[in-house]
C-alpha positions as CSV (number, residue, x, y, z in Angstrom):
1,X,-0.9,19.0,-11.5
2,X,1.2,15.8,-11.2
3,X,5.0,15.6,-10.0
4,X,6.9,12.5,-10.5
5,X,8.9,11.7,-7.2
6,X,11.4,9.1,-6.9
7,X,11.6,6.8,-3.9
8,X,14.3,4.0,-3.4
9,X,14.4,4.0,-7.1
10,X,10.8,4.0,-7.7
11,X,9.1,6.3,-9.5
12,X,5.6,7.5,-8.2
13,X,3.2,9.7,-9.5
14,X,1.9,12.8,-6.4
15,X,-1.3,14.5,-7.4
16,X,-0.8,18.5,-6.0
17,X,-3.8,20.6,-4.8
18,X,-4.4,23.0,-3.1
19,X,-1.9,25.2,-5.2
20,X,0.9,22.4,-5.3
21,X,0.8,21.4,-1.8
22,X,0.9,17.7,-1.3
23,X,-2.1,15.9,0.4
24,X,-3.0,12.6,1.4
25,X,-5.5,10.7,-1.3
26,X,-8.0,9.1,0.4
27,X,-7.9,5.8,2.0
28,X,-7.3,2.5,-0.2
29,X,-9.2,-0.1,0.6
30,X,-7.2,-3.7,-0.1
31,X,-8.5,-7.0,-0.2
32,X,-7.5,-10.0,2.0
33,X,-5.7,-12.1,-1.2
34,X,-3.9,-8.9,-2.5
35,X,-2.6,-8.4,1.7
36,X,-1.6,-12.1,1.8
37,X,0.2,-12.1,-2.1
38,X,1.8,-8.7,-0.9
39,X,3.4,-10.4,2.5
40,X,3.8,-13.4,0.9
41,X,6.9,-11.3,-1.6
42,X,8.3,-10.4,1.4
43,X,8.2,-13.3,3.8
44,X,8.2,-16.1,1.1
45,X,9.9,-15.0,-1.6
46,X,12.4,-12.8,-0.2
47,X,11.6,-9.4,-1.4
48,X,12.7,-6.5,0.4
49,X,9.4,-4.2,1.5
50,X,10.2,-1.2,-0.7
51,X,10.9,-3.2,-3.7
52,X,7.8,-5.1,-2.8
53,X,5.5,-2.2,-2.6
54,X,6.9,-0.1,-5.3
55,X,6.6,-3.4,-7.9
56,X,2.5,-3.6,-6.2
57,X,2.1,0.5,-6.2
58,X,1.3,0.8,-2.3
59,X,2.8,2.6,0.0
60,X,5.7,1.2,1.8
61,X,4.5,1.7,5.3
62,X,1.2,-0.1,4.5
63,X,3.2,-3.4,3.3
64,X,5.2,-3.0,6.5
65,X,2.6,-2.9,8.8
66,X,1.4,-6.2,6.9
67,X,4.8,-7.6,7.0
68,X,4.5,-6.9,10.8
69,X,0.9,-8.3,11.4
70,X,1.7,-11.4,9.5
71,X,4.9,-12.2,11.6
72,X,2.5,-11.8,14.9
73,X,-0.1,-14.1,13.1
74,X,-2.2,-10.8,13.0
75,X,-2.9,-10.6,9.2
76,X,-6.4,-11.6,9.1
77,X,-7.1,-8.7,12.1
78,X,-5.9,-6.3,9.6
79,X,-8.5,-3.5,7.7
80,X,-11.6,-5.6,10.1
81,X,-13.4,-2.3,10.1
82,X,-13.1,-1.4,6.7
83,X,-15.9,-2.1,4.1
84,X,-15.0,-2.9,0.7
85,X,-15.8,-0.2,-2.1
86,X,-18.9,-0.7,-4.2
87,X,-18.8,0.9,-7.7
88,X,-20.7,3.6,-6.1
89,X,-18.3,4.6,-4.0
90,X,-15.8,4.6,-6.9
C-alpha cells in the first residue's frame, strides 16, 4: 500500500506495512559527489533545504545535517563508516 503525503509542497510517495503503519525504509547509502552537488544547491546556489531535497528525493533532515557538516568543513567526515551498495545488496 502507498499513500501520497505532501511536505512543504512536495509530494512524496510512503510505503505502509505492517497493516498501514508507517516505517522507516532502510538506510540510503549516498555518494560523496551526489552530498557535495546536494550542499552545493544550498550553499552556492541559494536553494532553500526543503526545496533542495524534495527537487533531489531525500529527506530533508539528511540535506541538513549536510548543510551543517559542510559549514563546519565536516563534509568529507560524513557516512565514513558506511560501505557503498554492491548490486548484491540491491
Amino acid at each position: 500500500m502507498v499513500r501520497q503525503v505532501e511536505k512543504s509542497g512536495c509530494q512524496h510517495s510512503v510505503k505502509l506495512r505492517n497493516g498501514g503503519i508507517d516505517e522507516p525504509n532502510p538506510k540510503a547509502v549516498y555518494t560523496k559527489e551526489i552530498r557535495e552537488e546536494a550542499v552545493k544547491l544550498v550553499i552556492a546556489d541559494g536553494l532553500g533545504v526543503s526545496e533542495a531535497a524534495c527537487q533531489l528525493s531525500i529527506s530533508m533532515k539528511t540535506l541538513a545535517n549536510w548543510v551543517g557538516a559542510a559549514k563546519d568543513g565536516k563534509l568529507e567526515n560524513v557516512a565514513q563508516h558506511q560501505r557503498p551498495l554492491t548490486e548484491v545488496d540491491c
